[in-house]
C-alpha positions as CSV (number, residue, x, y, z in Angstrom):
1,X,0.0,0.0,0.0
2,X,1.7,3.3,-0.8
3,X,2.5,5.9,1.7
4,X,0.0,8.5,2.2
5,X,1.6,11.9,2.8
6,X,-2.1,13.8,3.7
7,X,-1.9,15.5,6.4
8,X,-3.8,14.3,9.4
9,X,-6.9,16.1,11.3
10,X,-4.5,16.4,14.4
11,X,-1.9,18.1,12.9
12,X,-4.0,20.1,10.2
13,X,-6.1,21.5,13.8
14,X,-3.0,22.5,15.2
15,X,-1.3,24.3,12.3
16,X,-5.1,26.6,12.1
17,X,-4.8,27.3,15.8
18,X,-1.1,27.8,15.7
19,X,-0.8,30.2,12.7
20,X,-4.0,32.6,13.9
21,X,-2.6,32.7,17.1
22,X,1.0,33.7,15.9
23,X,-0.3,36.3,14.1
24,X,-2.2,37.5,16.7
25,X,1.0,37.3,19.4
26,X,3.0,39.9,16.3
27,X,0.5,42.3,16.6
28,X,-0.5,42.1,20.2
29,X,3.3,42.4,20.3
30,X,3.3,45.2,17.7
31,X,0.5,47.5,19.9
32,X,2.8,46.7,23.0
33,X,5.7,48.1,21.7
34,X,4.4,51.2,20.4
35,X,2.8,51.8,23.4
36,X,5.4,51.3,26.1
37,X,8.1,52.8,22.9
38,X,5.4,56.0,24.0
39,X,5.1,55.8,27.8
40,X,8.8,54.7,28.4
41,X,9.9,58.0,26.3
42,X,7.5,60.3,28.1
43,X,8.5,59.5,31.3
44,X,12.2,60.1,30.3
45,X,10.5,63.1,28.4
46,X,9.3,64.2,32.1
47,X,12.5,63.5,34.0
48,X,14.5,65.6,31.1
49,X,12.1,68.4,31.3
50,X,12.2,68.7,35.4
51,X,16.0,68.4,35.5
52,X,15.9,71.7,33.2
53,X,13.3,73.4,35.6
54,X,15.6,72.6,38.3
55,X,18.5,74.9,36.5
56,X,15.9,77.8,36.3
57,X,16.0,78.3,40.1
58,X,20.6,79.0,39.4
59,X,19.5,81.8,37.0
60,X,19.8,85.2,38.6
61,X,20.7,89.0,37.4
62,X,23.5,90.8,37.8
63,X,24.2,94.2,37.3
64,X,21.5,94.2,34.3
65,X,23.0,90.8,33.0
66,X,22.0,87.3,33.5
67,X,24.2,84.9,34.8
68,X,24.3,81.5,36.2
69,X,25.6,79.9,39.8
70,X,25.6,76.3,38.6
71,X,27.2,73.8,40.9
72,X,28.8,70.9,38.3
73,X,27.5,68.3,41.5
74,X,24.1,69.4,40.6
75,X,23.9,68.0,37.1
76,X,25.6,65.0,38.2
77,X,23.1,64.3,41.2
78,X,19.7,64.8,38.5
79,X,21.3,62.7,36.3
80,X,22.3,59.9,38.6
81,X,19.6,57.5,37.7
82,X,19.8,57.7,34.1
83,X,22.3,55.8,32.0
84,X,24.3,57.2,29.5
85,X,25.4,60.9,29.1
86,X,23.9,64.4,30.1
87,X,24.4,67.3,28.0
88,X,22.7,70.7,29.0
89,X,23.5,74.4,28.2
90,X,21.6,77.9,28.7
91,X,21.7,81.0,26.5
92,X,20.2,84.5,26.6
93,X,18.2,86.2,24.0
94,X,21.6,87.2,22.2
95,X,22.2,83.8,21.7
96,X,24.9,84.0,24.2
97,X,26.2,81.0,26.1
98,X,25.8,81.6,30.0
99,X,26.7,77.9,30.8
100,X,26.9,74.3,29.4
101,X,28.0,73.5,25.7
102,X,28.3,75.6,23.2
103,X,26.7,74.4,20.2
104,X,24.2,72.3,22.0
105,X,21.0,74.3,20.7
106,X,20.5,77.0,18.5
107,X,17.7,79.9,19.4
108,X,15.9,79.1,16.3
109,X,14.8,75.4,17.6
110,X,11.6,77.1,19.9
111,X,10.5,79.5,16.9
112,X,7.0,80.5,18.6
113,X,6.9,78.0,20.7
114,X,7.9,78.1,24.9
115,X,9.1,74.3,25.1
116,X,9.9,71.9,22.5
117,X,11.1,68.3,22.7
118,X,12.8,67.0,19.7
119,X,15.8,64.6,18.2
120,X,19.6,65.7,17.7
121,X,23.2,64.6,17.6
122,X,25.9,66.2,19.1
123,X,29.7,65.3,19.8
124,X,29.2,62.3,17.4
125,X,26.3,61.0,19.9
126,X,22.2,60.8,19.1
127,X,20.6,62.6,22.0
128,X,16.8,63.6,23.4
129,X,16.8,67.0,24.4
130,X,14.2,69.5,25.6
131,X,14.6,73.4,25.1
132,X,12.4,76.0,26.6
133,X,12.1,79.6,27.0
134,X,12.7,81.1,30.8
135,X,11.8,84.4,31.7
136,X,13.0,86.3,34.7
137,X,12.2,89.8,35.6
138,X,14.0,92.1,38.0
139,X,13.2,95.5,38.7
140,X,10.3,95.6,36.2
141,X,12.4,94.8,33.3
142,X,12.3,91.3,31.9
143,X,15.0,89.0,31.0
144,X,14.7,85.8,28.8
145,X,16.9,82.4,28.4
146,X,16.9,79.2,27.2
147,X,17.6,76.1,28.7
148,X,18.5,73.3,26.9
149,X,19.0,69.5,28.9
150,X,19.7,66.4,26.4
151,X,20.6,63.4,27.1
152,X,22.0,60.0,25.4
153,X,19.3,57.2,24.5
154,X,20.7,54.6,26.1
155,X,18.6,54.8,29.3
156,X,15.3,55.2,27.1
157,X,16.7,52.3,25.1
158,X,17.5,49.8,28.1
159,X,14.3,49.7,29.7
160,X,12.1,49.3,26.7
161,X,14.8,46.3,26.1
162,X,13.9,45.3,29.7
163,X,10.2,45.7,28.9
164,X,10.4,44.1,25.8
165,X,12.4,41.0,26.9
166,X,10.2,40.3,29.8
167,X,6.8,40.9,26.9
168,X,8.5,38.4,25.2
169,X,9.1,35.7,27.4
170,X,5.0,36.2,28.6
171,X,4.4,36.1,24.7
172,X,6.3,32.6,24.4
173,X,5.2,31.1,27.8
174,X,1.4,31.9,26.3
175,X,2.1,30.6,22.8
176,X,3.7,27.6,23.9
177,X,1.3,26.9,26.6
178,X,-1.7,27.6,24.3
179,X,-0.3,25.1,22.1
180,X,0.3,22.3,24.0
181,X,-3.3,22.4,25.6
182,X,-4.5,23.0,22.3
183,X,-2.6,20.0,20.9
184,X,-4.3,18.3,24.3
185,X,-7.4,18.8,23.7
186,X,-7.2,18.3,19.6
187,X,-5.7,14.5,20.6
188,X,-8.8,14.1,23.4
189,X,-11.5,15.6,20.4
190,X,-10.2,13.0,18.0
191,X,-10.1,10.4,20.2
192,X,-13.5,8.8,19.1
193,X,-11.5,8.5,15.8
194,X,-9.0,7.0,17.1
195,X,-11.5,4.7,18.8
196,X,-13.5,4.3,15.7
197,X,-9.9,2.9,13.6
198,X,-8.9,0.9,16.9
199,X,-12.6,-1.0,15.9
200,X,-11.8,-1.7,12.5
201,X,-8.3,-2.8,12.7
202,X,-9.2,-5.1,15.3
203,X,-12.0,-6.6,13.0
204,X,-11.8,-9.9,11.3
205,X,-11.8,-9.6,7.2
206,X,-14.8,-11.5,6.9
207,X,-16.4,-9.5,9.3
208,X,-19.1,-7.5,7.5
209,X,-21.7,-7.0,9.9
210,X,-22.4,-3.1,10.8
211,X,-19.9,-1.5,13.4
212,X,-21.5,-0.4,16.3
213,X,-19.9,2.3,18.0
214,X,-21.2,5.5,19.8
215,X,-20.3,8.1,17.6
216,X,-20.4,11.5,18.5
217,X,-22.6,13.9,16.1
218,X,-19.7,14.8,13.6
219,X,-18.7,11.1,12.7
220,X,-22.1,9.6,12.5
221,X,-22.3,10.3,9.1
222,X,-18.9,8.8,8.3
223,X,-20.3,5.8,10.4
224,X,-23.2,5.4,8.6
225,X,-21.6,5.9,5.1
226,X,-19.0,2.8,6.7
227,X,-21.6,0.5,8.1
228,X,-23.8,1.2,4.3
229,X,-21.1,0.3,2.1
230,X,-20.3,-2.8,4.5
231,X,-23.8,-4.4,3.8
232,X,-23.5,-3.6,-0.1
233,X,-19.9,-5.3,0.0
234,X,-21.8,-8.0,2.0
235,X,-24.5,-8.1,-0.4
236,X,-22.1,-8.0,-3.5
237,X,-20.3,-10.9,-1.9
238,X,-23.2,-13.1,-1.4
239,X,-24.1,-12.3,-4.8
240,X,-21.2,-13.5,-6.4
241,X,-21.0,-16.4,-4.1
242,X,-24.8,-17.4,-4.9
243,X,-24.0,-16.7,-9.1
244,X,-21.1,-18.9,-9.3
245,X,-22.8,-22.0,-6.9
246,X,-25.4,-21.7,-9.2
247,X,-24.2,-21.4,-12.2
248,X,-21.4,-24.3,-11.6
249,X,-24.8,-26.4,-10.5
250,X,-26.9,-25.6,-13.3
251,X,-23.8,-26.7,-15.8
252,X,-23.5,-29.9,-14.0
253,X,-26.5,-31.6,-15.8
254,X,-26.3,-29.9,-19.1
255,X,-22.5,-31.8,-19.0
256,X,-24.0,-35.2,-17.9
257,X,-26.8,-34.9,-20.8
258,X,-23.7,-34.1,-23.9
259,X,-21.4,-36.5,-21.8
260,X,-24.4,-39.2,-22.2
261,X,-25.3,-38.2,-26.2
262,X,-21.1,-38.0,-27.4
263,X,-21.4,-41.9,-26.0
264,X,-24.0,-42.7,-27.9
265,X,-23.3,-41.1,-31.5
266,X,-19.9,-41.6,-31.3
267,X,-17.5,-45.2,-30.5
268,X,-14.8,-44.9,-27.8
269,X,-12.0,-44.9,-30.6
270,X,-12.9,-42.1,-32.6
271,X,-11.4,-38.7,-32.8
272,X,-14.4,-36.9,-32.4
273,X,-15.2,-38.5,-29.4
274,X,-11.8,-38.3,-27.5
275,X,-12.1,-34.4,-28.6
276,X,-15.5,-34.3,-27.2
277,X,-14.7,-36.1,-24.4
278,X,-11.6,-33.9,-23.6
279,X,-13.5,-31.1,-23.6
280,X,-16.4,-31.9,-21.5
281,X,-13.8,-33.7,-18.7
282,X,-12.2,-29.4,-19.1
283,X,-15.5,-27.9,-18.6
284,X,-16.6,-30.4,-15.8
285,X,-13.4,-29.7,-14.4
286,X,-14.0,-25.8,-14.5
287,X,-17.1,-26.1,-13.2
288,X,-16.0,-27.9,-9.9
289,X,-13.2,-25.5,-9.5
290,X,-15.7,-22.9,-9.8
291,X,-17.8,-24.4,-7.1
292,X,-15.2,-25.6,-4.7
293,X,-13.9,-21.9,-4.8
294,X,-17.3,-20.6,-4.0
295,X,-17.6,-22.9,-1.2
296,X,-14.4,-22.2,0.5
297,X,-14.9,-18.4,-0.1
298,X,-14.2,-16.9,4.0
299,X,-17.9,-15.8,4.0
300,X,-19.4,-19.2,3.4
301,X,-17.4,-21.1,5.7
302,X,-17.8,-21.2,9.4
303,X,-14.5,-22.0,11.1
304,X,-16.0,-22.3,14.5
305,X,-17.3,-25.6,13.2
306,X,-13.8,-26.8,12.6
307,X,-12.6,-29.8,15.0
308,X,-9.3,-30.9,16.0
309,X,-8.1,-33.7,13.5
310,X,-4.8,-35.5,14.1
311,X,-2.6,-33.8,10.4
312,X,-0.1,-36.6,10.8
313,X,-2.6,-39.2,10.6
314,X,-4.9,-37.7,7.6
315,X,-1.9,-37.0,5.4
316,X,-0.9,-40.5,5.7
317,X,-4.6,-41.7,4.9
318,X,-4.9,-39.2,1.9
319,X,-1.8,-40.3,0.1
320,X,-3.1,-44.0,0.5
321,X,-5.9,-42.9,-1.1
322,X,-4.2,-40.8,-4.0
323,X,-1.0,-42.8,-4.4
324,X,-2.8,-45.1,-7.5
325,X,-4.2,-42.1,-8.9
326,X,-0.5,-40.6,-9.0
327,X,0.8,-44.3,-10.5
328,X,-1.5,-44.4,-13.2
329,X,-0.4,-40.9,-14.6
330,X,3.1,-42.4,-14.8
331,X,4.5,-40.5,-11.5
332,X,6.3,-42.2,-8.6
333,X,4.9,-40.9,-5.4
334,X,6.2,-40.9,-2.0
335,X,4.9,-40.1,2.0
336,X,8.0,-39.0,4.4
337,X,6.4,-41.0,7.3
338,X,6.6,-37.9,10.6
339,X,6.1,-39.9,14.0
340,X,5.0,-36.8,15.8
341,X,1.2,-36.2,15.8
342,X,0.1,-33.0,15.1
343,X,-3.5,-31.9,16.0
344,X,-4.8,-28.7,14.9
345,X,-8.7,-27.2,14.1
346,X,-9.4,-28.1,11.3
347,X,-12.0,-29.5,8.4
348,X,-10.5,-32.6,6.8
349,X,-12.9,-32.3,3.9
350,X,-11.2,-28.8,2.9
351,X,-7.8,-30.3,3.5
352,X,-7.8,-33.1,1.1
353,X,-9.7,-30.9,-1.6
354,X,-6.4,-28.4,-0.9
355,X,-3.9,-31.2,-1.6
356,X,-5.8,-32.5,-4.4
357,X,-5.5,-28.8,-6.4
358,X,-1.6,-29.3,-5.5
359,X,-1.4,-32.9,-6.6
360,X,-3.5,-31.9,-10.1
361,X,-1.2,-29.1,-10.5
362,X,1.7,-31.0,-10.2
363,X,0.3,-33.8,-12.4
364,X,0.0,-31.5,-14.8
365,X,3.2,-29.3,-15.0
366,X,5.8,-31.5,-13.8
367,X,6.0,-32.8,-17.1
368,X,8.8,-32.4,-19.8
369,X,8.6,-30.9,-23.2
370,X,7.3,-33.8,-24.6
371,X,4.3,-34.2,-21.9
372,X,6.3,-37.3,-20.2
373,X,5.7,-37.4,-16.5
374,X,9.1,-36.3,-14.2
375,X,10.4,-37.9,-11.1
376,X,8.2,-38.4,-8.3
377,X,5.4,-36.6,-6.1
378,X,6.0,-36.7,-2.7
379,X,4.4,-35.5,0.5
380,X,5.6,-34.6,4.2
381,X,5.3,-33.0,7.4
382,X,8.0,-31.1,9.0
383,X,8.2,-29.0,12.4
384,X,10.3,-25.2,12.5
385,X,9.7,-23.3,15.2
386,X,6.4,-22.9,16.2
387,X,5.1,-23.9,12.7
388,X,4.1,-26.9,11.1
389,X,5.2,-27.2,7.5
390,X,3.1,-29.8,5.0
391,X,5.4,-29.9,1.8
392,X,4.5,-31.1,-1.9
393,X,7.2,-31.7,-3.7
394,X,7.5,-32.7,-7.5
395,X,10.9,-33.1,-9.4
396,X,9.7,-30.2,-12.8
397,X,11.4,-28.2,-13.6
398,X,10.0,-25.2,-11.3
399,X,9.3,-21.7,-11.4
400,X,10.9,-18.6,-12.9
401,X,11.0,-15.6,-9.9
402,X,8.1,-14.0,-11.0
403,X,6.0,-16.9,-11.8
404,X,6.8,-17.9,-7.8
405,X,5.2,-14.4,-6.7
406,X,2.3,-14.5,-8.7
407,X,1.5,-18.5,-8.8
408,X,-1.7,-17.9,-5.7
409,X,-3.1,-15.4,-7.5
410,X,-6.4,-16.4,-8.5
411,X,-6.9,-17.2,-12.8
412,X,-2.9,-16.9,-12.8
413,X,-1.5,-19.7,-15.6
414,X,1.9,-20.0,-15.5
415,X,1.9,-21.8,-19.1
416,X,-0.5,-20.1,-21.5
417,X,-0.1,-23.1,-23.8
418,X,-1.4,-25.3,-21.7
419,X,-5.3,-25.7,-20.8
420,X,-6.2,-24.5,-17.4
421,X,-8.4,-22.0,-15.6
422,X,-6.0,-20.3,-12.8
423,X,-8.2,-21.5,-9.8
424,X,-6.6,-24.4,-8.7
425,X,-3.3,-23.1,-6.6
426,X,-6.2,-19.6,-5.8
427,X,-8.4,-22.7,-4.0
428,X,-5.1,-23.4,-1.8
429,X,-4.5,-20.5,-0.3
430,X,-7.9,-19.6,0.4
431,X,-8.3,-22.8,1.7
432,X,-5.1,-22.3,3.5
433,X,-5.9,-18.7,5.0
434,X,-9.3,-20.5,6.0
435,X,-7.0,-22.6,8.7
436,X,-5.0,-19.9,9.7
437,X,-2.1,-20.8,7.5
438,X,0.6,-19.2,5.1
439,X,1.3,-21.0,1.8
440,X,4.8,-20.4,0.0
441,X,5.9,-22.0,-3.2
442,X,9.8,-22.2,-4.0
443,X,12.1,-23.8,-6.1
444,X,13.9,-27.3,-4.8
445,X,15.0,-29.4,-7.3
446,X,11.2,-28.9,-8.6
447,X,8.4,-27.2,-7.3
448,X,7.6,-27.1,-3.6
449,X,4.4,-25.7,-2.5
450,X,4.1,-25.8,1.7
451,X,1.4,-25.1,4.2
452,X,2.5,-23.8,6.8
453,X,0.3,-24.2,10.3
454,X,0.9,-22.0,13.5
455,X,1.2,-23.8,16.4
């Protein structure tokens, strides 16, 4: 049976809850992000903008002029929780320096506005910085400044990281436990399924009775379509079974009556009569294959009826009885006496009929080119293992390989030149499977075809 590479239900259940919830995770992700990216940068925003509002409070006027008493310590102590570096400077309306770095800002960045926050690089670093407009009045006459405070990015950076990584690892733990009970309860929602297949592998092959199983809602159907197409395969097989009993019954006495009329219209000695007769013995022949095969089909036979027979003990019987049939065809035959008996279930009727098919086949093709019967016919029982092996052997030629592989196959002829219908060797292994047993042909010095029993 070839591979199938289908998907299952399981998996396929799994990928459409996986992928929808992926995509979900990236944009639940996506919206997180942007939203602490907003909150994270306001709150530095904040901290930027009160570090400059604490440098208001060291501007103070001097002699008309502003200037600025700015401990260094100062900057360093607002900036001590932040990571990275602090950059800061204040200028007057002339665009004069008063204190910080030069360069930091220029007067133009506020326009008409009193505080701006905004983006810049300076001394080869990206920086956040915050410039607004101060306003300090001393003796009625007002005085304006700037203050600028920037700072490096990689505090604002670092703990949306830290966020981030921690979002992350929430994200994952989700994902991965949404999919492992997901996966759980896909394996518990199939499980009638798997119920359902454990029924029908454990069911005999001739078993074509309806399943009954409790399906749930979503199976039924498939249940019901099962347990319909079991009673048309039943009814098809009874069919067939009934048309080919018949019809091998209702040839029987049409045969007789030509067999009876060649006698009479023709003498023993003529051609026409051994023709005729030739034929007739074919057909007659075909239609007790034909019947035998309909009777030993599984669904006609039941096996509990079998009864333990002694195999030893009927083989030796049968090849008294078919020994002078095997002489007059110009064979030797032979039994290899086996001391051991060897009981198994069995019907004894069904046994001989399989030996007989083997016998007849090997009656008919050990042969050489010149239809002369070869060598000898023998039988015998041997033990391996736990089996039981009961041989036929002729001394033919044998079988090619593929001949050997194909040989049980039912209305399989190995010579198209000869006369035959393919049933005979089909009969044995049915009849064979019937028991239980395994049949195997190979080549040994001829053909040997064996039935093998378990024990």
């Amino acid at each position: 049976m070839e591979k199938n590479n289908t998907q299952s239900i399981s998996s396929r259940l799994v990928i459409w809850l996986t992928i929808p919830l992926i995509i979900f995770s990236i944009l639940l992700f996506s919206v997180i992000y942007f939203f602490v990216n907003e909150k994270v940068n306001k709150f530095y925003d904040n901290n930027l903008y009160a570090t400059g509002k604490s440098m208001e409070d060291s501007i103070g006027i001097r002699d008309g002029h502003l200037l600025v008493d700015l401990p260094y310590f100062a900057i360093d102590l607002l900036s001590s929780n932040n990571e990275g570096s602090v950059f800061y400077s204040i200028i007057d309306e002339r665009n004069k320096l008063l204190v910080g770095y030069k360069g930091l800002v220029n007067k133009k960045i506020l326009g008409n506005k009193k505080k701006v926050f905004y983006n810049t690089s300076f001394a080869a670093a990206q920086l956040r910085a915050v410039s607004f407009q101060v306003t300090i009045v001393n003796f009625g006459k007002k005085h304006k400044a700037i203050i600028t405070v920037a700072e490096t990015l990689e505090g604002r950076i670092s703990a949306i990281n830290d966020i981030l990584i921690v979002l992350l690892i929430l994200i994952g733990v989700v994902i991965t436990s949404t999919l492992v009970i997901s996966f759980i309860a896909v394996r518990k929602g199939l499980r009638p399924l798997y119920n359902l297949q454990n029924i029908i592998k454990k069911r005999d092959l001739k078993d074509l009775s309806p399943i009954k199983f409790d399906a749930p809602k979503e199976i039924e159907e498939v249940l019901n379509s099962i347990n319909i197409l079991l009673e048309r395969s039943r009814d098809n097989i009874k069919y067939i079974e009934h048309f080919n009993s018949d019809v091998s019954h209702q040839l029987r006495t049409p045969l007789a009556e030509l067999r009876v009329k060649v006698e009479l219209l023709y003498k023993k000695d003529e051609k026409e009569y051994i023709s005729f007769m030739k034929l007739l013995d074919s057909m007659s022949h075909i239609t007790e294959q034909l019947l035998l095969y309909a009777k030993t089909n599984p669904n006609s036979i039941n096996i509990n009826r079998f009864k333990k027979i002694n195999l030893t003990q009927m083989c030796k019987e049968y090849s008294l009885k078919t020994a002078p049939r095997v002489y007059a065809r110009g064979f030797e035959f032979a039994y290899e006496n086996f001391d051991e008996d060897i009981f198994i279930n069995a019907d004894s009727i069904l046994l001989e009929s399989m030996l007989d098919n083997i016998i007849n086949n090997a009656l008919y093709y050990a042969v050489d080119e010149k239809n002369n019967p070869m060598g000898t016919i023998s039988i015998n029982i041997k033990r391996h293992n736990n089996t039981i092996w009961l041989n036929v052997k002729d001394e033919g030629y044998g079988l090619n390989t593929k001949d050997l592989n194909h040989i049980f196959d039912r209305f399989y002829r190995v010579d198209s030149n000869k006369k035959g219908n393919g049933l005979g060797l089909s009969i044995v292994k049915q009849i064979a499977q019937l028991h239980n047993a395994t049949v195997q042909a190979s080549n040994e010095e001829g053909l040997v075809i064996s039935i093998i029993f378990p024990l």
